[in-house]
C-alpha positions as CSV (number, residue, x, y, z in Angstrom):
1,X,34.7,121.3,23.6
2,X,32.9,122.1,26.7
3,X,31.4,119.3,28.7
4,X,27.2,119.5,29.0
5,X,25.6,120.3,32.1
6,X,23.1,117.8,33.5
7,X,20.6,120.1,32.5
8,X,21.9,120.0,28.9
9,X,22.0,116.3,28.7
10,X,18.2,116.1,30.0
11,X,17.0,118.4,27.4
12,X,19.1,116.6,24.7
13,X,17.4,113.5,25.3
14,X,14.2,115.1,25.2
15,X,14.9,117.0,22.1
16,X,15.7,113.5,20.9
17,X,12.5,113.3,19.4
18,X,10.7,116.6,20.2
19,X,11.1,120.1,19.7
20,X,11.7,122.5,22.6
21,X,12.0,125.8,22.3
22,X,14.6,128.7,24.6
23,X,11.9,128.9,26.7
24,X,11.3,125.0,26.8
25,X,15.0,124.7,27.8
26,X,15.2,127.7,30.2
27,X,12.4,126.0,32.2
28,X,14.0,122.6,32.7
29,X,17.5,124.3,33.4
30,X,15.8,126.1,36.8
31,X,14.8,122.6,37.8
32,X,16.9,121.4,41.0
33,X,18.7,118.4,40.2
34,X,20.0,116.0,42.8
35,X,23.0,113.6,41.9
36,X,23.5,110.5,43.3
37,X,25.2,107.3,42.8
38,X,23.5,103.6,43.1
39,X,25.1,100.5,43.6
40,X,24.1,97.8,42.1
41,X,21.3,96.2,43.3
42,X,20.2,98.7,45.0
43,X,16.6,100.2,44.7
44,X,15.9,103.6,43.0
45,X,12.0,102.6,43.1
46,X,10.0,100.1,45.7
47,X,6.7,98.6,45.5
48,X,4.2,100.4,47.5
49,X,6.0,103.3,48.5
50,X,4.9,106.8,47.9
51,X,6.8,108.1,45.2
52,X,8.1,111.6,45.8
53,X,11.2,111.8,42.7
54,X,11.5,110.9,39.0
55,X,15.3,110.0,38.1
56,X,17.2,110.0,34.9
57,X,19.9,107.9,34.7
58,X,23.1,109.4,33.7
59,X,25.4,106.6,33.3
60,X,25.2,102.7,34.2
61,X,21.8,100.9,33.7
62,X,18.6,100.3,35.7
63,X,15.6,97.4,35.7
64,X,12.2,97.5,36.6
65,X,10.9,94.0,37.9
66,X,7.9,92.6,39.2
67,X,7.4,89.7,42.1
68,X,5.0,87.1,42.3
69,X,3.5,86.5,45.5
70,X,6.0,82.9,45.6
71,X,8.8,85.2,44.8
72,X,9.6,84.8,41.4
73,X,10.6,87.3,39.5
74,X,9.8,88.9,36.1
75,X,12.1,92.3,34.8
76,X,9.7,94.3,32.4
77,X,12.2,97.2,31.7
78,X,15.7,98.2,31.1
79,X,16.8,101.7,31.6
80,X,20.0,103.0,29.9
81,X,22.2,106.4,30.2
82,X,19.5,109.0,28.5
83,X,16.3,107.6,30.0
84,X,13.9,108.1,33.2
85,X,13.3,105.9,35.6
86,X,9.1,105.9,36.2
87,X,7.7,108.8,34.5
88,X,4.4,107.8,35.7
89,X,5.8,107.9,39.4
90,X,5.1,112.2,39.7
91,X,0.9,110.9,38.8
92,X,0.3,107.9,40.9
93,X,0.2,107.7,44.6
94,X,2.0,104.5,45.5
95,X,4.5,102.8,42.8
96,X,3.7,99.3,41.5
97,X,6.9,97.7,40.9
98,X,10.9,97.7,41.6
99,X,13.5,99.3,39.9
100,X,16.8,98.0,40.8
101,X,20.5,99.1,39.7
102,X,21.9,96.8,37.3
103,X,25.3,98.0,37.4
104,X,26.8,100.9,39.3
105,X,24.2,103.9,38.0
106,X,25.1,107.5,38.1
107,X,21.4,109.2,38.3
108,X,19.8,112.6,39.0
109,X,16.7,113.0,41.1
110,X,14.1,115.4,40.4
111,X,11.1,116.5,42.9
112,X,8.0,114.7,41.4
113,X,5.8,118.0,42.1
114,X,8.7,120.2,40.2
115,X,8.0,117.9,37.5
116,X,4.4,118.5,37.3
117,X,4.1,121.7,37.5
118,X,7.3,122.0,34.3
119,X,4.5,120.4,32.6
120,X,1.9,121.7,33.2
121,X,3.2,125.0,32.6
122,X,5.5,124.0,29.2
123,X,3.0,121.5,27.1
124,X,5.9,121.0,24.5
125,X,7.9,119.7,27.5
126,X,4.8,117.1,28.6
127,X,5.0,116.7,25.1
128,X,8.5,115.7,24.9
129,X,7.7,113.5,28.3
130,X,4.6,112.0,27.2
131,X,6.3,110.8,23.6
132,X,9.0,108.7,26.0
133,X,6.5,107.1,28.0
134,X,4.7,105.6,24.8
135,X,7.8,104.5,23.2
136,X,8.6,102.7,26.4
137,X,5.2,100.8,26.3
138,X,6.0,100.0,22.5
139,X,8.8,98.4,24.1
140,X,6.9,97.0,26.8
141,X,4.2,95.0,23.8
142,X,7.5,94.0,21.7
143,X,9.0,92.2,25.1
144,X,5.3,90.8,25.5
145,X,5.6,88.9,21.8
146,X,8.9,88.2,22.8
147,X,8.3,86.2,25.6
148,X,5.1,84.8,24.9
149,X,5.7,84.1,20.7
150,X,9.4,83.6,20.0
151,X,11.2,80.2,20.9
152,X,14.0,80.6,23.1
153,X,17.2,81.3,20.7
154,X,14.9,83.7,19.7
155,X,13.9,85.7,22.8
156,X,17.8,86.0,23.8
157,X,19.1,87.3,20.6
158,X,15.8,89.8,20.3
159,X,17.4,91.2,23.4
160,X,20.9,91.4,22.6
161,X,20.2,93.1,19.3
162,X,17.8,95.5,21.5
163,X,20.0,96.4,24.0
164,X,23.1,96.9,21.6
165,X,21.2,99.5,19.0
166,X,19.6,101.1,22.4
167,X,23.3,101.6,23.7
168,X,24.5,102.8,19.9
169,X,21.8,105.7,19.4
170,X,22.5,107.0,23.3
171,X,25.6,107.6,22.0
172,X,27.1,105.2,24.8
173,X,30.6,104.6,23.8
174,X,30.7,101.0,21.7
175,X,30.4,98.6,19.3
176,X,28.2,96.0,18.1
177,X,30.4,93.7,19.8
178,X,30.0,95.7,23.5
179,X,28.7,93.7,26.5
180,X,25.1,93.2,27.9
181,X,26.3,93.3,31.7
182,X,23.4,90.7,33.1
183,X,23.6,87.4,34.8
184,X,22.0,84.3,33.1
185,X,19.9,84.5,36.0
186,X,19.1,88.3,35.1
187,X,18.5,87.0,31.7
188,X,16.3,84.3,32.1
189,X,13.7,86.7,34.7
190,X,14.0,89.0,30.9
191,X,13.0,86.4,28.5
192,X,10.8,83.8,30.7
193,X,13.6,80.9,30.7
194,X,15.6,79.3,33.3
195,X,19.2,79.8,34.2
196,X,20.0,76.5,32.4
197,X,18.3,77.2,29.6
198,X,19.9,80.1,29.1
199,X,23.7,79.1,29.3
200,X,21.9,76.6,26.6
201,X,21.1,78.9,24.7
202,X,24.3,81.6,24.4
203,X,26.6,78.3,24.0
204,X,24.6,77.7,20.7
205,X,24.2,81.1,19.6
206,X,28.2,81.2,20.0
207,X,28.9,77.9,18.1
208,X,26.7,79.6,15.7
209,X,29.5,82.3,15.7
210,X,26.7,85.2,16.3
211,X,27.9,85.9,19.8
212,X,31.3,85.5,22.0
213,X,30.8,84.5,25.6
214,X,33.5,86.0,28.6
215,X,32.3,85.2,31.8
216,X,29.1,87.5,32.4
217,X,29.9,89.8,29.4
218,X,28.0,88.9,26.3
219,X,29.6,90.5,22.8
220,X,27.3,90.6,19.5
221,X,30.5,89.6,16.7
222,X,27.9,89.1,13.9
223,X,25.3,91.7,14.4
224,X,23.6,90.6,10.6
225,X,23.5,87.3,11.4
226,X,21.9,87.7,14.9
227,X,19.6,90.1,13.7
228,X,18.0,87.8,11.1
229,X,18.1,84.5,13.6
230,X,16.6,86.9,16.0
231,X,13.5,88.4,14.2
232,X,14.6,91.6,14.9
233,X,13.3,95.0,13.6
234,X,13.8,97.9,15.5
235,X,10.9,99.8,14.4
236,X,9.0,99.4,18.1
237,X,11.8,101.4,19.2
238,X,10.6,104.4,17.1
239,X,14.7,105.6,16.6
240,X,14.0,108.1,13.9
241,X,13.7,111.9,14.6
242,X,10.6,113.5,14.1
């Protein structure tokens, strides 16, 4: 079988949940694409800066996160393999948060004013575009009631079971029992909850026997059961085909 261009795994993702026609796909294959990798850590996006690129990540995973002015920290996103990174970025002069590598990320960069002008000259493509940028603020309002209506046992698990059936549909090599690669301290700026309460919190969800522990890796073992104890319904996530 052969193995997919970058251009071909961009328009897959878009054809996710769109339809693009030859010509839809011929347009995005004359983008230029620039590969890079990130470490992690690092910063694909900073507050304030001008930004001039829109990237997709390709493998590996990416946050966005917000500072207060006392330096605490709040992460309103996670990006995996198959998503942009700020589609907003190529419309708005000056960006208005972080995004930071979570792991080692493989992404591509594309010009911001290529971008702009592939939609504005392919509406099926801003169509495509446009339909990802609204299912990422229906993620954004679910990891609003998360935070601010679930109790803590409740926001963690939300999240596993989130990030595990985002990682499945991607195609992303796993299982239900595959590894949410974040800190406790990662995971706490997610769900509004201190470090300790956290480590709290996965120790009872494992005696519960709905999770496994290993270090910083995280495995789901009974994805039922944590779905249930986690409210969980993926239908912000808008997963089926249209």
């Amino acid at each position: 079988m052969p193995i997919p261009s970058i251009h071909d795994v961009i328009i897959a993702s878009l054809s996710r949940h769109s339809v693009l026609d030859p010509d839809d796909h011929v347009a995005i294959r004359r983008l230029i694409l620039t590969q890079r990798q990130v470490e992690p850590s690092a910063y694909l996006v900073r507050e304030g800066e001008k930004p001039v690129r829109c990237s997709f990540i390709l493998g590996g995973f990416t946050y966005a996160q917000r500072l207060t002015s006392t330096g605490a920290r709040q992460i309103v996103s996670l990006q995996i393999p198959g998503d942009f990174v700020d589609l907003q970025n190529p419309w708005f002069e000056e960006a208005d948060h972080n995004v930071q590598a979570l792991t080692r990320a493989q992404v591509v960069d594309i010009d911001a004013g290529a971008l702009r002008t592939l939609v504005a000259d392919r509406p099926a493509v801003a169509a495509a575009l446009w339909r990802m940028s609204l299912i990422g603020s229906s993620i954004l309002r679910e990891w609003i009631v998360n935070i601010g209506r679930r109790d803590a046992h409740t926001r963690v698990g939300h999240l596993l079971c989130e990030f595990s059936l985002r990682r499945e549909v991607a195609g992303i090599p796993s299982t239900r029992a595959d590894h949410l690669p974040m800190t406790q301290e990662q995971l706490g700026d997610t769900v509004g909850l201190t470090p300790v309460h956290v480590n709290r919190v996965l120790k009872a969800l494992a005696q519960r026997g709905l999770i496994e522990r290993d270090r910083r890796q995280i495995r789901i073992v009974d994805w039922a059961g944590l779905r249930d104890a986690s409210d969980f319904n993926p239908r912000y996530l808008h997963l089926t085909p249209r």
